[in-house]
C-alpha positions in Angstrom: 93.5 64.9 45.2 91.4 68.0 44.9 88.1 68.3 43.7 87.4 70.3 40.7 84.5 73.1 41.4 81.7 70.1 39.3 83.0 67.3 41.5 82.4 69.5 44.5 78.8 70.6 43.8 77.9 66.5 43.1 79.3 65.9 46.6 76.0 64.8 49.0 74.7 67.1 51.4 76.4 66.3 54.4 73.4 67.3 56.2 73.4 70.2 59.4 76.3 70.7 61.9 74.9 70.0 65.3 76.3 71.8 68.3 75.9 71.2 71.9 75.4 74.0 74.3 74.8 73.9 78.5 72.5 75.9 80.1 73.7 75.8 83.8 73.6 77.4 87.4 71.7 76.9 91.0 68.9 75.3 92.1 65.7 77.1 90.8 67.3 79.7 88.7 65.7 79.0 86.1 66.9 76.6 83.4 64.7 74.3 83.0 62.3 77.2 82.3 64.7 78.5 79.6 65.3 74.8 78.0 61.5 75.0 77.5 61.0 78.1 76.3 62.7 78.1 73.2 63.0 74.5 72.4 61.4 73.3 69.3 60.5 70.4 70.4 58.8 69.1 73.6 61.9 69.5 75.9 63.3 66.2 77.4 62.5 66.8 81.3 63.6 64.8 84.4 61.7 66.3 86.9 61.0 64.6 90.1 58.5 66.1 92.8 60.1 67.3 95.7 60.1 65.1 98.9 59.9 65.9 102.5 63.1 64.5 102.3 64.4 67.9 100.6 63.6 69.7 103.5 66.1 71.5 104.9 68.4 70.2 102.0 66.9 72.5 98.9 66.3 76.2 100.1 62.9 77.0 98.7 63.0 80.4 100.5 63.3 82.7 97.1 61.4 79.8 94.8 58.2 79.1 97.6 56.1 77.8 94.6 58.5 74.8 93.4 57.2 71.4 93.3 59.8 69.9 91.3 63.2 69.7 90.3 65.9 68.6 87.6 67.4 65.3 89.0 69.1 64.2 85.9 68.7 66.6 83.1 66.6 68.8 80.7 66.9 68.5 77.1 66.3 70.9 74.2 66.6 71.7 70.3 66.8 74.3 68.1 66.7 74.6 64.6 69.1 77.9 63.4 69.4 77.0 60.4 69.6 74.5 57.5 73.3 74.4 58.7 72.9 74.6 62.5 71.2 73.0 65.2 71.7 73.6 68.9 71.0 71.0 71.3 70.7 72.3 74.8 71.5 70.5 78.0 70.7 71.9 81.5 72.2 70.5 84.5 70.6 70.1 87.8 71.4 72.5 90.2 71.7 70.7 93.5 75.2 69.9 94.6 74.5 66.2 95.4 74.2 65.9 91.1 77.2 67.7 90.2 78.5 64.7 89.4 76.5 64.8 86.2 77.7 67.8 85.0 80.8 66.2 83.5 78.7 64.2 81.4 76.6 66.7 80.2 78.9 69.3 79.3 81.1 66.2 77.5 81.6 68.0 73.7 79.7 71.1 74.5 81.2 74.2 72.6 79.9 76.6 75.2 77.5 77.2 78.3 74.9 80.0 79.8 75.5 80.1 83.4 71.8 81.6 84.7 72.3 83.5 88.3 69.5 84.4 90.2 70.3 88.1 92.6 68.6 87.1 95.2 70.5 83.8 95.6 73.9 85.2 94.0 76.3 82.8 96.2 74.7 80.0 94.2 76.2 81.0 90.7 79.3 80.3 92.3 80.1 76.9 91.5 79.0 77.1 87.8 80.9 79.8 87.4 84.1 78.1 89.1 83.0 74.7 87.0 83.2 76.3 83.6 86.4 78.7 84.2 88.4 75.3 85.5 87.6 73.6 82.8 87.9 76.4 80.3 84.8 75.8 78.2 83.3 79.2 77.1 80.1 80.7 78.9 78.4 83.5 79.3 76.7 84.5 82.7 72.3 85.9 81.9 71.0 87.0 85.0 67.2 86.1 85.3 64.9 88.9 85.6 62.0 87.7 88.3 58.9 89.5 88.4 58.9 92.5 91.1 62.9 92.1 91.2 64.4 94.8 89.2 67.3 93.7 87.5 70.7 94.6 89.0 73.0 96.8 87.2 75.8 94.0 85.1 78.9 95.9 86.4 77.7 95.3 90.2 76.9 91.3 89.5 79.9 90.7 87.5 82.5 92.5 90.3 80.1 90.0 92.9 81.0 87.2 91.0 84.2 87.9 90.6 84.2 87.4 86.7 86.3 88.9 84.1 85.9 91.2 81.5 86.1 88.5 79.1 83.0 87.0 80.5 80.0 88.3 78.4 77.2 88.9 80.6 73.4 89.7 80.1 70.2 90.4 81.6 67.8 87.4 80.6 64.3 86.2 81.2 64.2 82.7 81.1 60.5 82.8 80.8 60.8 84.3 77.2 61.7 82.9 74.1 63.7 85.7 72.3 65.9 86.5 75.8 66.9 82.9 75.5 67.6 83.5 72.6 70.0 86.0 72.6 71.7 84.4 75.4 72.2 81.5 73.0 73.6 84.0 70.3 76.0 85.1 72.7 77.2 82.1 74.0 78.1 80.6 70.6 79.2 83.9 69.2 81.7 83.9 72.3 82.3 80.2 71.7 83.3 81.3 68.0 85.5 84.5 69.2 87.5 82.1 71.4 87.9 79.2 68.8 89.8 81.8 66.5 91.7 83.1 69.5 92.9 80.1 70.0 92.0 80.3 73.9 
């Protein structure tokens, strides 16, 4: 039976949609960084300090002033409005805790794949992990200080990516980058939902 147009507006507020997004990629590229600068609330860490027994296990060489890292997960939200709310997951990047990442990409709509240049190899398997799996994602390559960004056409033919594959220059350090990167994830997330990809 259909509502009539007063039954509809007496109908409870059946409160914001909430949608779940990944923010993925290689060790030390940043997502931890981005989880935390734009979540509204204290972000959900699980950092553990990094053990001589990473040695020779987690290449530091391009990240010399980590301490810690993501053994579990980082854990974000954001308010967009009265209607939406984002919660953001980021995976860990070492390969001994990809098996996680099925977990925490469980009912996502879409993911941000950060790549770091100077370590580009290491966006591989986030890359391959969300094109097998055909969940939606965009690639943001983070913008280090005193490493000028490389031109997107040149990343995306290293990576081997499509043209379907939004891509963006992003600094994870900074709330309103993340921010777009967000916007295009879900916007892409959208695009293919009416596709029907």
């Amino acid at each position: 039976m259909a509502f009539a147009p007063a039954e509809r507006r007496a109908a409870p507020h059946l409160g914001p949609v909430s949608t779940k997004i990944v923010v993925a990629g290689g060790f030390g590229v940043g997502k931890t960084t981005a989880v935390g600068a734009i979540s509204e609330i204290p972000p959900l860490r699980t950092e553990a300090a990094m053990t001589a027994a990473s040695l020779g296990v987690d290449d530091t060489s391009a990240v010399t002033g980590k301490t810690t890292t993501t053994v579990a997960m980082d854990f974000g939200r954001i308010t967009v409005s009265d209607g939406l709310v984002l919660y953001l997951f980021g995976t860990p990047g070492q390969d001994r805790f990809w098996f996680m990442w099925d977990e925490l990409t469980r009912g996502a709509v879409g993911a941000v794949v950060l790549v770091d240049t100077r370590r580009l190899d290491e966006g591989f398997p986030a890359v391959d992990y969300f094109e097998q799996r055909r969940l939606p994602f965009v690639v943001a390559v983070n913008v280090f200080d005193g490493h000028p960004p490389h031109d997107l056409a040149d990343v995306r033919a290293a990576l081997a990516v499509g043209p379907d594959v939004p891509m963006l220059h992003c600094d994870a350090r900074d709330r309103g980058s993340v921010r777009d990167a967000l916007i295009r994830v879900t916007g892409h997330a959208l695009e293919r939902a009416r596709a029907g990809a």
